[in-house]
C-alpha positions as CSV (number, residue, x, y, z in Angstrom):
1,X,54.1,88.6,34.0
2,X,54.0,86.3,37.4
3,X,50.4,84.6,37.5
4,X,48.2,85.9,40.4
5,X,47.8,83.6,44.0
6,X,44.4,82.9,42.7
7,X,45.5,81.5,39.0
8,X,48.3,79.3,41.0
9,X,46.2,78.3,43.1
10,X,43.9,76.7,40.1
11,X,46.2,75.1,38.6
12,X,47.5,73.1,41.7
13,X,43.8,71.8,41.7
14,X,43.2,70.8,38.3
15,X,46.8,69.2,38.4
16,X,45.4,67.2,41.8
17,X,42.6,65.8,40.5
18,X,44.2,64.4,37.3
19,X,46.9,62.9,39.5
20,X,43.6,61.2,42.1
21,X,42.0,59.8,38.5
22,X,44.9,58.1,37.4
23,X,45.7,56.3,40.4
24,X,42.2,55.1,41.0
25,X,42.0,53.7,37.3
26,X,39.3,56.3,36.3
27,X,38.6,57.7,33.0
28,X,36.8,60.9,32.1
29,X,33.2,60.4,30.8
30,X,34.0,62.2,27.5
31,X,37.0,61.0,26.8
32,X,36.3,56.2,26.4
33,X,39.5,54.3,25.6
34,X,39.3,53.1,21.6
35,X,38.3,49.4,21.0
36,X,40.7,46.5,21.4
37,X,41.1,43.9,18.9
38,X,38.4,41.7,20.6
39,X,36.0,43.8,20.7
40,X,36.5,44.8,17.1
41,X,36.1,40.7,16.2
42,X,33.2,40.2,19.0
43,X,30.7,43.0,17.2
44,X,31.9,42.3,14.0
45,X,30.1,38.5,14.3
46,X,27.9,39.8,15.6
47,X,26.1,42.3,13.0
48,X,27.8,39.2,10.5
49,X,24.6,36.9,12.2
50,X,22.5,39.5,12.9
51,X,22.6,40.3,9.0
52,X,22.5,36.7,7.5
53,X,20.0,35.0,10.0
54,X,17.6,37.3,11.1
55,X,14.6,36.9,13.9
56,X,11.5,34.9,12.5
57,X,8.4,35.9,13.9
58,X,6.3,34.1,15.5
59,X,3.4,32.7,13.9
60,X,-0.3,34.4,15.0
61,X,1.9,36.9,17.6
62,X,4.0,39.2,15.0
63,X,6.3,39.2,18.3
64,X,10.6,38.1,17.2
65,X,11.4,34.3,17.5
66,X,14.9,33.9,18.8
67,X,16.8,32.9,16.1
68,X,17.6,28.8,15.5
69,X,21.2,27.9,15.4
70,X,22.9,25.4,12.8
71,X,22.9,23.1,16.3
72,X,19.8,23.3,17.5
73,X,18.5,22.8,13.2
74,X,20.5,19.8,13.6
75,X,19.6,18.5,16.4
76,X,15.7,18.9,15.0
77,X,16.8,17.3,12.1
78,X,17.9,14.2,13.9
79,X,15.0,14.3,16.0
80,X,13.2,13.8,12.9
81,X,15.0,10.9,11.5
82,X,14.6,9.6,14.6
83,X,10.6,9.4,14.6
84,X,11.1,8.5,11.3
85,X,7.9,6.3,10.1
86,X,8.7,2.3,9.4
87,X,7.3,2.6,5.9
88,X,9.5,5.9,5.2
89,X,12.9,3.9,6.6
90,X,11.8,1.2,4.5
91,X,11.5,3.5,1.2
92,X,14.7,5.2,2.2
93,X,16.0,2.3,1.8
94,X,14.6,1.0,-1.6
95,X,17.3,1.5,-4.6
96,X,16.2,4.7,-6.4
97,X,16.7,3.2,-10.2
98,X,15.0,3.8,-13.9
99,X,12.7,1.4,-15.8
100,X,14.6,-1.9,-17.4
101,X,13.6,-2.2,-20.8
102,X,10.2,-4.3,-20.6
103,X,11.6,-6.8,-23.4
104,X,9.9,-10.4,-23.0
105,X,7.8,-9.9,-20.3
106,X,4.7,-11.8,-20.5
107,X,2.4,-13.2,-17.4
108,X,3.8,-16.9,-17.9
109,X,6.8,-15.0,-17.1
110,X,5.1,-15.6,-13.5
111,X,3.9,-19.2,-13.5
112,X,1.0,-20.2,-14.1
113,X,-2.0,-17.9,-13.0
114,X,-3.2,-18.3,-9.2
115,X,-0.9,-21.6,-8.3
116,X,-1.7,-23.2,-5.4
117,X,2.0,-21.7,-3.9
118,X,1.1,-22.6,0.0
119,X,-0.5,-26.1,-0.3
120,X,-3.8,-25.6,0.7
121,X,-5.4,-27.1,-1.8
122,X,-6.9,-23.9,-3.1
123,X,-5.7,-21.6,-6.0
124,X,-4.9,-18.5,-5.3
125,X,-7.8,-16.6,-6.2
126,X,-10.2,-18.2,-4.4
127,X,-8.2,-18.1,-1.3
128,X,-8.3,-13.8,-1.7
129,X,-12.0,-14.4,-2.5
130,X,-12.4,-16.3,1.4
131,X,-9.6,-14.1,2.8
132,X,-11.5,-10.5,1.9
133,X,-15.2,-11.2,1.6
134,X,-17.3,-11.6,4.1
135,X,-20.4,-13.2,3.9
136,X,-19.1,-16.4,1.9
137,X,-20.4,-19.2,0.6
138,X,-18.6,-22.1,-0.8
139,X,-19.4,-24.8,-3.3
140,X,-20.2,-28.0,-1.9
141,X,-17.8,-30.5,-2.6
142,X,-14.8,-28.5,-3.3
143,X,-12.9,-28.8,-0.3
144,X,-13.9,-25.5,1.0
145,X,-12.0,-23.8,-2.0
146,X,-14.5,-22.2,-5.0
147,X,-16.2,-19.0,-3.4
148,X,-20.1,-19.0,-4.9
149,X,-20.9,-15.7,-3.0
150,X,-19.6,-12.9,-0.7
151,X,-19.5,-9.2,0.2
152,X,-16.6,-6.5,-0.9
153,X,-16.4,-3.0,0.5
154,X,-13.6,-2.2,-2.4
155,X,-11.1,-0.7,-0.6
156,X,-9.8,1.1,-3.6
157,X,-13.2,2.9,-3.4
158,X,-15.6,2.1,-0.8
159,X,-17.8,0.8,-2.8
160,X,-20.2,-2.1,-1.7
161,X,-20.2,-5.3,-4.1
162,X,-22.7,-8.2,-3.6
163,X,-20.4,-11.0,-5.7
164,X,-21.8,-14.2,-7.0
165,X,-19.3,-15.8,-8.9
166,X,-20.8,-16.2,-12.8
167,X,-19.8,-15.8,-16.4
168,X,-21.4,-12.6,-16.1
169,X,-20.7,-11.3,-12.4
170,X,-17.1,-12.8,-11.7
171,X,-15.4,-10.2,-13.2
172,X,-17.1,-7.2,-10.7
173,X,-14.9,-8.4,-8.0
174,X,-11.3,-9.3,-9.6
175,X,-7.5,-9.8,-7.5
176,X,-5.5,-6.9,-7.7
177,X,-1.6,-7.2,-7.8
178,X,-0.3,-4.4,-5.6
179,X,2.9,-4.2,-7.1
180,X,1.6,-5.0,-10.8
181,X,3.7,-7.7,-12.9
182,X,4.8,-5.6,-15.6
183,X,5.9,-2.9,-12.9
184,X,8.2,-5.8,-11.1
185,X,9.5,-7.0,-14.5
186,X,10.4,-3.6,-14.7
187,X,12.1,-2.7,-11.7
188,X,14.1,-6.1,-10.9
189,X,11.6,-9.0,-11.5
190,X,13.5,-10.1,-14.2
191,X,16.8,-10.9,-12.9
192,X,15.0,-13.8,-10.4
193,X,14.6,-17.2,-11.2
194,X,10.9,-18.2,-12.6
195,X,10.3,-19.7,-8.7
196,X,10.7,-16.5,-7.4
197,X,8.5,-15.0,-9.7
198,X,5.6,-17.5,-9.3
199,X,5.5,-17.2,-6.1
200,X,5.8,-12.9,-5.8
201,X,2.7,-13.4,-8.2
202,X,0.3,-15.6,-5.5
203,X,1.8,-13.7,-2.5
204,X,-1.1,-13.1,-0.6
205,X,1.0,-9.7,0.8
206,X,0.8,-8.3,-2.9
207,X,-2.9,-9.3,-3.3
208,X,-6.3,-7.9,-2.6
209,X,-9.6,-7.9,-3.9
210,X,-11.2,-5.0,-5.5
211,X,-13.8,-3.6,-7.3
212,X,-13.2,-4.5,-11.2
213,X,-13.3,-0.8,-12.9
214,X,-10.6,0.3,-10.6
215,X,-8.3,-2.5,-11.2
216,X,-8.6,-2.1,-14.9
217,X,-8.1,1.8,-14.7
218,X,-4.6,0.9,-12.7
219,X,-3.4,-1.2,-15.3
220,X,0.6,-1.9,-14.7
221,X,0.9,1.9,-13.1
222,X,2.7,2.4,-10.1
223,X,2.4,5.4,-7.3
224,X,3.6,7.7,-9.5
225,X,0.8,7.3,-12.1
226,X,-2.2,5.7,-10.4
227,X,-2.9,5.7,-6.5
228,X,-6.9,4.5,-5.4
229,X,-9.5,6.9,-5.4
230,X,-10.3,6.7,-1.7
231,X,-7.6,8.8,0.0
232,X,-7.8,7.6,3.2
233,X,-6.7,4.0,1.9
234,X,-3.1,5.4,0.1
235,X,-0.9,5.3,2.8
236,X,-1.7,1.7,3.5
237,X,-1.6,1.1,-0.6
238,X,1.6,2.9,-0.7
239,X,3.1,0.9,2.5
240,X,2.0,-1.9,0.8
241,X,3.9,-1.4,-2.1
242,X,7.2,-0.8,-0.4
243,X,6.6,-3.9,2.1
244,X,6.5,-5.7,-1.2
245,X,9.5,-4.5,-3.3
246,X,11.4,-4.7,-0.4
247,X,10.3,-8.3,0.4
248,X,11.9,-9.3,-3.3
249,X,14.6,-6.5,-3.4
250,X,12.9,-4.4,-6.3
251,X,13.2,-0.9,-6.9
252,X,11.3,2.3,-7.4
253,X,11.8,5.2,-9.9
254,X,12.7,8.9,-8.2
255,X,9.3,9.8,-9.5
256,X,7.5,7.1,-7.8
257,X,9.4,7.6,-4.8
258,X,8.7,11.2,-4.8
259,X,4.9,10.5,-5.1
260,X,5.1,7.6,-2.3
261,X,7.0,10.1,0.2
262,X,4.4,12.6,-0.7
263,X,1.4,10.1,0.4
264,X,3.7,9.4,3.4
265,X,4.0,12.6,4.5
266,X,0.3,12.4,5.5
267,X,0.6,10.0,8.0
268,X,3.8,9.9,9.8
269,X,3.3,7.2,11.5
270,X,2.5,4.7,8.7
271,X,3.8,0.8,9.7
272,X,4.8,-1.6,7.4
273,X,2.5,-4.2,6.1
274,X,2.8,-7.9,8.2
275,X,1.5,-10.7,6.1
276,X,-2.3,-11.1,6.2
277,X,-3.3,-14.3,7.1
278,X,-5.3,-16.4,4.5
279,X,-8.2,-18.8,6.2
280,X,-7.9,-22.5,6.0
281,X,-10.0,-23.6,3.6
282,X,-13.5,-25.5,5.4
283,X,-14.9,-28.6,3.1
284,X,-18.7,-28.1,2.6
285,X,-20.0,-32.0,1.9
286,X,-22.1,-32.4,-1.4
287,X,-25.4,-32.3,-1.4
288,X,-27.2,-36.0,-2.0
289,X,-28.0,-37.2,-5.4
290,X,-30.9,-35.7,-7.0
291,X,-34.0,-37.8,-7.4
292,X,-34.0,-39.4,-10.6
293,X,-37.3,-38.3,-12.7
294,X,-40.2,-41.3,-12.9
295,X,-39.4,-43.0,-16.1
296,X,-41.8,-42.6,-19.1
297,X,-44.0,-45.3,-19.6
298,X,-44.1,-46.7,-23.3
299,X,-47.0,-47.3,-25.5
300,X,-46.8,-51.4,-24.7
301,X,-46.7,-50.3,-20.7
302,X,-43.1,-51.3,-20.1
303,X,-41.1,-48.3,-18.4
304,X,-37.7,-47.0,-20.2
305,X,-35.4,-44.4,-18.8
306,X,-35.5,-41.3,-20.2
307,X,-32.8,-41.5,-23.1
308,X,-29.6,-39.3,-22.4
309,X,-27.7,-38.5,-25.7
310,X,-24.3,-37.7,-23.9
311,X,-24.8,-39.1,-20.6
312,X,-21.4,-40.7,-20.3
313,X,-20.4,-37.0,-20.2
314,X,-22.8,-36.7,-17.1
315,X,-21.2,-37.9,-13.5
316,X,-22.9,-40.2,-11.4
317,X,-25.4,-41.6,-14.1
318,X,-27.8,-38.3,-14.2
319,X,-28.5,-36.3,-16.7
320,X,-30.3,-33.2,-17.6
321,X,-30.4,-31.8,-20.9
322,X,-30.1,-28.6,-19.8
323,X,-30.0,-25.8,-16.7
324,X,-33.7,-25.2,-16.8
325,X,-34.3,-29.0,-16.0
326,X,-31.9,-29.2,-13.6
327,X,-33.5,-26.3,-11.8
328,X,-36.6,-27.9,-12.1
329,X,-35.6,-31.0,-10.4
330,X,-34.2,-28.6,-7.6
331,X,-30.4,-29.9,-8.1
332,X,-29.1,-26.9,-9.3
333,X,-26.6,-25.7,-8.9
334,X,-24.0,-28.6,-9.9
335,X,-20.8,-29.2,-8.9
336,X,-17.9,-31.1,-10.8
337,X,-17.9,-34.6,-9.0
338,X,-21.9,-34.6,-8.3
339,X,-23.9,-36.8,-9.8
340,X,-25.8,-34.8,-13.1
341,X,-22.5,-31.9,-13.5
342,X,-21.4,-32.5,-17.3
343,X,-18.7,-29.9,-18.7
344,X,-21.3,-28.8,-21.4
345,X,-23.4,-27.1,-18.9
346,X,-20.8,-25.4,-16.9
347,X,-20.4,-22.1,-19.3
348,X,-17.3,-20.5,-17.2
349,X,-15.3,-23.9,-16.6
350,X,-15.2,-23.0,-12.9
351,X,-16.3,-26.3,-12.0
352,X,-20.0,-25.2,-11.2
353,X,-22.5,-25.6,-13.5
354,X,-26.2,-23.8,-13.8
355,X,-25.0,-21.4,-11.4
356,X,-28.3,-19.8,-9.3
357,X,-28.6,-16.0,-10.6
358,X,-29.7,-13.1,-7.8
């Protein structure tokens, strides 16, 4: 049957505009164009990142973070190394080993204690004593050296120590070895020559006065099993520590360099340790001879000295029997090389004798 004018006549239209959308480039809404290949590859990476690194909120806000990429991480991560602490370099740097076997280590294995290693004319000790007190007195007549008295704030605890050196009040105030002995035998010390170890033992860097309990309760521990009770003094302690190994090329366990980055970690910006200066030691003169006591007159009237049993033990020609006379006769205390000091009344060997109590 031939199609009706008005059936043509729709057709011819329809056929027209399909002809107009092709040659404009046009598609029809319902009808998109599949996916080429890179498209396919383009939102398949992306649900791959979306799905493996997804958006952090942000802390406080519950609001997305845009996600970090592996180049901005590493760029972080430089940026880090690169603020990197002094102290934290220097324990990167520190060989990461075990404990050598602690086989014939001794302390003679490091000289002779407190050697006068810089020439001063002071031991060692003594120069700590004048280098961390305040407050001090010297003995009279021993070139500025033996420290009678002085204050400590113990930096291992804060505490407050009035120190007069005596048999029984020495030992409150006593020189810590930062880096302990048997630790450096330990941990390379051994494979130096005896020099070396002398003078790691008086170096001033590795030394500091403290209170007595705490030095005894560190033993030979290092910063994995002992750090000081005051917290706010561990990062210098710790800094301290690896100033030293590194100074004579020792080396930590990965237990006491865990511990040492975890005190580090609390104060990023933690220097290394320069070498504290030690003060020149100032001469205090002796005091003047004591005045000899009126001699005892005998029964005929003729005067005799008093008789001294040991008095060629006695310096200068005076004598006193014991601390109490000295006292009395106001020349106490006495000092080796003043007229009256004798060995037998200086109880310590310090080289001052009838030391004045407080």
């Amino acid at each position: 049957m031939a199609a009706s004018p008005r059936s043509s006549l729709r057709t011819s239209a329809l056929a027209a505009l399909a002809l107009v959308g092709v040659l404009s480039g046009c598609a029809p809404v319902d009808a998109p164009p599949p996916p080429g290949p890179s498209a396919t590859a383009s939102a398949a990476a992306s649900s791959a990142v979306s799905s493996t690194t997804p958006p952090v909120p942000v802390p406080g806000t519950g609001e997305p973070a845009v996600t970090q990429t592996p180049e901005a991480t590493a760029q972080q991560s430089e940026a880090t190394e690169a603020n990197q602490s002094p102290a934290r370099a220097a324990l990167d740097e520190l060989p990461v080993k075990g404990r050598a076997p602690k086989t014939d280590y001794s302390r003679e294995q490091f000289g002779a204690r407190w050697s006068d290693t810089d020439r001063n004319g002071c031991d060692t000790r003594n120069d700590i004593l004048r280098r961390d007190l305040t407050d001090v007195a010297v003995a009279p007549g021993t070139q500025g050296c033996k420290v009678l008295s002085g204050d400590l704030t113990s930096p291992f605890t804060g505490e407050f120590i009035d120190f007069v050196a005596g048999v029984q009040t020495s030992s409150d105030v006593q020189i810590d070895h930062v880096v302990a002995l048997s630790d450096a035998w330990q941990k390379g010390a051994q494979n130096v020559d005896a020099d070396r170890r002398t003078q790691f033992a008086n170096d001033p860097l590795n030394l500091l006065a403290v209170d007595g309990p705490s030095n005894s309760a560190k033993g030979d521990g290092d910063a994995a099993t002992w750090l000081p009770p005051a917290k706010e003094f561990r990062c210098e302690y710790v800094a301290r520590q690896i100033t030293v190994k590194q100074r004579y090329e020792l080396w930590v366990t990965d237990a006491e360099k865990r511990a040492m980055d975890a005190v580090l970690s609390q104060c990023p910006g933690q220097q290394l340790i320069i070498d504290p200066v030690v003060p020149e030691p100032v001469d205090v003169p002796a005091a003047s001879a004591p005045t000899q006591p009126a001699p005892v007159e005998s029964p005929a009237g003729g005067a005799t000295a008093v008789p001294a049993p040991d008095a060629p033990e006695a310096q200068g020609g005076a004598y006193f029997a014991k601390c109490a006379d000295a006292r009395a006769a106001r020349a106490a205390p006495l000092y080796a090389g003043q007229p009256g000091y004798r060995p037998g009344l200086d109880g310590d060997g310090d080289g001052v004798a009838c030391e004045t109590r407080r």
